[in-house]
Backbone as ProteinMPNN parsed JSONL, in Angstrom:
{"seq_chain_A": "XXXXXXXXXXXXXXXXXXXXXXXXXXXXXXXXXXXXXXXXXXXXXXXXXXXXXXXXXXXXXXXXXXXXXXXXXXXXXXXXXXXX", "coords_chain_A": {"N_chain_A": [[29.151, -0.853, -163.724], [27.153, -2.4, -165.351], [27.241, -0.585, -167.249], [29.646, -0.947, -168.318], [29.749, -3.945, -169.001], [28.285, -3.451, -171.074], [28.985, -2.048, -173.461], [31.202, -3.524, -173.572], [29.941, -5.665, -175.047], [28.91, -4.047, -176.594], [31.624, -3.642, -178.06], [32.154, -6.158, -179.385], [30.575, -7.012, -181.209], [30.311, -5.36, -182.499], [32.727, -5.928, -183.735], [32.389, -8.04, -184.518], [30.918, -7.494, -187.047], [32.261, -7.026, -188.898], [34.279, -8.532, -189.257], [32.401, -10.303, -190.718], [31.341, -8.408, -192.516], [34.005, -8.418, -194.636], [34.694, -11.143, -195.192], [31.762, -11.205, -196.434], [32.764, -9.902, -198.671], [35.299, -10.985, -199.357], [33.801, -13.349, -200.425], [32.268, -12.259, -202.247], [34.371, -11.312, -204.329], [34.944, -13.816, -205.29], [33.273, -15.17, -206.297], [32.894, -13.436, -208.313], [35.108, -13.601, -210.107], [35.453, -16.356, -209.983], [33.942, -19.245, -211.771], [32.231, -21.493, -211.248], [29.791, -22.808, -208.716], [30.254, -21.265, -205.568], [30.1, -22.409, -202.727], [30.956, -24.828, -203.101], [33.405, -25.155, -203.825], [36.989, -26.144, -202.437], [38.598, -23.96, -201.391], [36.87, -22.408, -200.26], [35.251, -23.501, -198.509], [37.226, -24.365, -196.803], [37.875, -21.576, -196.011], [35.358, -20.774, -194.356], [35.486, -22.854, -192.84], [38.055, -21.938, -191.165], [36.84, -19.231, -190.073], [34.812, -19.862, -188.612], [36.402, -21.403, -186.531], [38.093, -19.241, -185.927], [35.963, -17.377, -184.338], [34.789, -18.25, -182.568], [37.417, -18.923, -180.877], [38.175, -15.809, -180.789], [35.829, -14.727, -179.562], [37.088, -15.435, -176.655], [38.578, -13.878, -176.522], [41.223, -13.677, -178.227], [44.871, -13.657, -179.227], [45.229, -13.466, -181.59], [43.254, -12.877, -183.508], [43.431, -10.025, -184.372], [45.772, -10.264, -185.839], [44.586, -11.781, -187.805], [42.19, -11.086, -189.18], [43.847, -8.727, -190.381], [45.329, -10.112, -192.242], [42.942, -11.63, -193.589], [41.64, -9.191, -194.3], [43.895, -8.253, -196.209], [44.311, -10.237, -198.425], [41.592, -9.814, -199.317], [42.187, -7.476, -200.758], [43.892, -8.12, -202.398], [42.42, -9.927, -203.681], [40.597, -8.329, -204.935], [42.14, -5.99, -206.93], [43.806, -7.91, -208.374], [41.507, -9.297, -209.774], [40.598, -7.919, -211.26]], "CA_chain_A": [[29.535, -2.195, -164.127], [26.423, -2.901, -166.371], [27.519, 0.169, -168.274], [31.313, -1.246, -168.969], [29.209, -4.716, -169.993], [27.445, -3.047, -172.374], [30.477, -1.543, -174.222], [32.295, -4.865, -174.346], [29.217, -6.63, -175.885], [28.633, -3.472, -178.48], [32.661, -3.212, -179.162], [32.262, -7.237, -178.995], [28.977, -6.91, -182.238], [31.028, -4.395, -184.228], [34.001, -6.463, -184.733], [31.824, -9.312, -185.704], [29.923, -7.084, -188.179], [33.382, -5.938, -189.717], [34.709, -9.8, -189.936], [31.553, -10.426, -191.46], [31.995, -7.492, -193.948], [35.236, -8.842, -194.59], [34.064, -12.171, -195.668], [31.385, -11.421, -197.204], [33.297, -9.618, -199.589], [35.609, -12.385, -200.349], [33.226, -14.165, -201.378], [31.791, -11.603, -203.938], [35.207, -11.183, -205.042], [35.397, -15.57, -205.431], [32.019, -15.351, -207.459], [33.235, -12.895, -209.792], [36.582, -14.846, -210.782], [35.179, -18.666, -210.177], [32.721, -20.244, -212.867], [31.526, -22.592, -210.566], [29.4, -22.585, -207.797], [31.542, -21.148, -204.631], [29.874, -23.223, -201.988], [31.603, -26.029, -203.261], [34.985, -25.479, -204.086], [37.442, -26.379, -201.277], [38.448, -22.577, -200.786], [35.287, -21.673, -199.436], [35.037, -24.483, -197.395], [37.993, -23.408, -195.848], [37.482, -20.585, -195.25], [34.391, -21.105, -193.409], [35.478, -23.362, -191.582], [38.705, -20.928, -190.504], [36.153, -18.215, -189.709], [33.947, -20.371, -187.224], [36.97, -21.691, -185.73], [38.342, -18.363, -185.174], [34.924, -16.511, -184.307], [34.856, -19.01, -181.278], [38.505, -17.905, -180.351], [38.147, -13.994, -180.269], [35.231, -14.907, -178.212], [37.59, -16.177, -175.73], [40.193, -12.914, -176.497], [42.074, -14.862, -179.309], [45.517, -12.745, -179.239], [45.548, -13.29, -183.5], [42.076, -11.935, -183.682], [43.718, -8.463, -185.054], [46.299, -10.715, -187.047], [43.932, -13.06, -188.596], [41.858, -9.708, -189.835], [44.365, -7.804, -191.316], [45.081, -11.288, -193.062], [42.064, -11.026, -194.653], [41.717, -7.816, -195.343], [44.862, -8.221, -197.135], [44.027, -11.221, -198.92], [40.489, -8.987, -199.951], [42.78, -6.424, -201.528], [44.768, -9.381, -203.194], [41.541, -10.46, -204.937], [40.163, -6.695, -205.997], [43.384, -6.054, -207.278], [43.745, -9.023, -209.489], [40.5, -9.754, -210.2], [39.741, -6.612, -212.41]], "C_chain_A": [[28.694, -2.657, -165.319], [26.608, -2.175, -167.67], [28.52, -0.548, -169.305], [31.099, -2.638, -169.874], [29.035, -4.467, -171.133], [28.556, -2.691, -173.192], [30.889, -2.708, -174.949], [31.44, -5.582, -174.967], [29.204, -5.468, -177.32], [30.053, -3.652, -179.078], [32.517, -5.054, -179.614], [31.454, -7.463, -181.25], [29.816, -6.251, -183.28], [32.05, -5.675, -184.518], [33.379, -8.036, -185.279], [31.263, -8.725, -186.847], [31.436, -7.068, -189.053], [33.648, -7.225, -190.255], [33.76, -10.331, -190.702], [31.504, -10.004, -193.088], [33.116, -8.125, -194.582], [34.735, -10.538, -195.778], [32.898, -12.248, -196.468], [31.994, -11.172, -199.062], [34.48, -10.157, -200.301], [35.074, -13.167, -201.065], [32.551, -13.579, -202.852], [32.965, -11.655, -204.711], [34.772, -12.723, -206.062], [34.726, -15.528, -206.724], [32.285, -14.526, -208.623], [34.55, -13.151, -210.817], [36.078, -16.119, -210.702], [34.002, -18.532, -211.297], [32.05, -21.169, -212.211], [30.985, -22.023, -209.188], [30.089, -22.627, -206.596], [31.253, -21.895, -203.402], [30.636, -24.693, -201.598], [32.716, -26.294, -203.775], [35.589, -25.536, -201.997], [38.062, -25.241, -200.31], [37.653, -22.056, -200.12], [35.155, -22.279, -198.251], [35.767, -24.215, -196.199], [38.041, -22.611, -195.229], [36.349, -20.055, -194.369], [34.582, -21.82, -192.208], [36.809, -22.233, -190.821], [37.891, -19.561, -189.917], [35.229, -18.723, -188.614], [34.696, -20.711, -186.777], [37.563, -20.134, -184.792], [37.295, -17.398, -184.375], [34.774, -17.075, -182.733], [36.245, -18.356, -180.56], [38.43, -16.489, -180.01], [37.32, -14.15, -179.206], [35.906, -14.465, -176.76], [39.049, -15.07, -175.611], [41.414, -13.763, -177.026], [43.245, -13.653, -178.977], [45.541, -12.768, -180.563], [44.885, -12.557, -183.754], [43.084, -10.586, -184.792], [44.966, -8.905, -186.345], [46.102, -11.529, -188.32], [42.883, -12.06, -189.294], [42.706, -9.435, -190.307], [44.859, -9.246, -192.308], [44.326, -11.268, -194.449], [41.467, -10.177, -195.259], [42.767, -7.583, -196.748], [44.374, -9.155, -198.442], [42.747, -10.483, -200.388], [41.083, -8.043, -200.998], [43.57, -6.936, -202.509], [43.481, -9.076, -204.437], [40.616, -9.398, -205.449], [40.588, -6.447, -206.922], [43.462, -6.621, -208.129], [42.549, -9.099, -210.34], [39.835, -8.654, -211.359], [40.202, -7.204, -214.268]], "O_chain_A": [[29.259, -3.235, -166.248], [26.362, -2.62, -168.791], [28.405, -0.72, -170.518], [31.689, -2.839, -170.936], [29.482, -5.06, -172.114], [29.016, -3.742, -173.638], [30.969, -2.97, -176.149], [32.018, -6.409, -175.673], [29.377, -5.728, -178.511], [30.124, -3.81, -180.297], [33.106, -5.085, -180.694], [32.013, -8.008, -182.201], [29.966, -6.494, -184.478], [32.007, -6.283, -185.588], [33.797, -8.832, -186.119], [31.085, -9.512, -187.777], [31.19, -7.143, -190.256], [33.423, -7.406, -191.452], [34.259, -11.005, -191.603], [31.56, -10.59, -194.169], [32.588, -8.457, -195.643], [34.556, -10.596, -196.994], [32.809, -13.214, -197.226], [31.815, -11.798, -200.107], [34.731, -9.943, -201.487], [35.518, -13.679, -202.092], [32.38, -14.08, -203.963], [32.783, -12.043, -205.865], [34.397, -12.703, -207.234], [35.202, -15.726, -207.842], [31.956, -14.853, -209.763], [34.739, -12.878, -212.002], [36.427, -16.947, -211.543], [33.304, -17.527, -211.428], [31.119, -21.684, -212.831], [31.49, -21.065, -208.602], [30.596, -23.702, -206.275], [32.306, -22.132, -202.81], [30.833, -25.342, -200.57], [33.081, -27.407, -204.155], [35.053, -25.224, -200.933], [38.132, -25.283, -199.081], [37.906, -21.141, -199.337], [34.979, -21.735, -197.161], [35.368, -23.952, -195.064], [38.218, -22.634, -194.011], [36.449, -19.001, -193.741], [34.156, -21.647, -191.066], [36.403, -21.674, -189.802], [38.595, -18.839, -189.211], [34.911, -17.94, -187.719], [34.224, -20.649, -185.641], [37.52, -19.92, -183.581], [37.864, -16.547, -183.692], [34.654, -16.279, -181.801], [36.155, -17.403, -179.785], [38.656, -16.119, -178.858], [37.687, -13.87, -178.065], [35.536, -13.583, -175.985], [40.096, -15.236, -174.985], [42.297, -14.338, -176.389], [42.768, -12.635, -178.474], [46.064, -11.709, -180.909], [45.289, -11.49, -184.218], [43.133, -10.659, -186.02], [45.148, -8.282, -187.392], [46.794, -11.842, -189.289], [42.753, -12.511, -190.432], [42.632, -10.105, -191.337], [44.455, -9.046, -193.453], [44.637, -11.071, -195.623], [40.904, -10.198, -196.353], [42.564, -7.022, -197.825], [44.073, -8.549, -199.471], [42.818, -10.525, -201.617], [40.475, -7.854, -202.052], [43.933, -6.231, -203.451], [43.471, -8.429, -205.484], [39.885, -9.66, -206.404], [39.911, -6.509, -207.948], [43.177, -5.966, -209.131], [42.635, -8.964, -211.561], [38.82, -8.72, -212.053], [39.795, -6.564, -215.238]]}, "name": "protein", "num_of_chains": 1, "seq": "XXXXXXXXXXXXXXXXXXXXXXXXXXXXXXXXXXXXXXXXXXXXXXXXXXXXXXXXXXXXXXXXXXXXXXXXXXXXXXXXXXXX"}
């Protein structure tokens, strides 16, 4: 039982590291297309706040979780893509 814990907290750690990854790398994208400081446009904001709302959800076994990722993965590949 403490084993099967353990599992669901490490698979639990990875997929925060990944949404993490994920996000951070929107934001490098942001910074290398915006001129302005990205903290403070309303995109960012957004998306911060959509990332602590959902981060609370998966918690809780969001069923989007895996649709709200590939989202932004997509989104990430949007602004690579373009941004060159």
């Amino acid at each position: 039982l403490l084993n099967s814990y353990c599992n669901i907290k490490r698979n639990e750690v990875f997929k925060q590291r990944i949404c993490m990854q994920t996000l951070r790398s929107i934001v490098f994208e942001w910074r290398k297309i915006l001129q302005e400081p990205i903290r403070q446009t309303a995109a960012f904001q957004y998306l911060m706040k959509q990332y602590r709302k959902h981060q609370v959800a998966e918690r809780d076994v969001c069923k989007n979780s895996k649709q709200l990722k590939s989202l932004a993965d997509t989104y990430l590949i949007y602004l690579q893509t373009t941004g060159r």
